[in-house]
N, C-alpha and C positions, 0 to 999 in steps of 0.2 A: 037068420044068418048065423051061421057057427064059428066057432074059431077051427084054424089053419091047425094041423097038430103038427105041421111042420115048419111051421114059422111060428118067432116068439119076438115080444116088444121088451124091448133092450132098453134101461134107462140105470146110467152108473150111478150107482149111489155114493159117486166122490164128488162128481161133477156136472150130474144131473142131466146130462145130454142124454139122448134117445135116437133110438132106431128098431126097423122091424128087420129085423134076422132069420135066416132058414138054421136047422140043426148043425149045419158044417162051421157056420160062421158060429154061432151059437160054441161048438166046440172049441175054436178056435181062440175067442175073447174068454173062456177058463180059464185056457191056458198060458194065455199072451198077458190078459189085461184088457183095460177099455182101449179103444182106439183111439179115443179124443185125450184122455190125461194118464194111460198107462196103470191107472190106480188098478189094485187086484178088481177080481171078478167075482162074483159067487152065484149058484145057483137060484137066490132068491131076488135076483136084478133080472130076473128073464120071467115075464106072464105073457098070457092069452093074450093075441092079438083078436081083437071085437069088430 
């Protein structure tokens, strides 16, 4: 079983909530913040979903 190359697992590294993501959303929490505490986003809060 492989990973999704369009979906990614999402866990903020402010407030440690999670979720699995497609690239849109993905784009979106860069630019917005997390959805749960607002805290910034960065590229290295998004892995392979397994």
């Amino acid at each position: 079983m492989g990973s999704d190359p369009d979906r990614y697992e999402f866990v903020c590294s402010s407030c440690r909530e999670g979720v699995v993501v497609d690239s849109m959303v993905q784009a979106e929490l860069l630019g917005r913040g997390c959805l749960f505490c607002r805290a910034d986003v960065a590229e290295t809060d998004f892995g392979p979903v397994d």
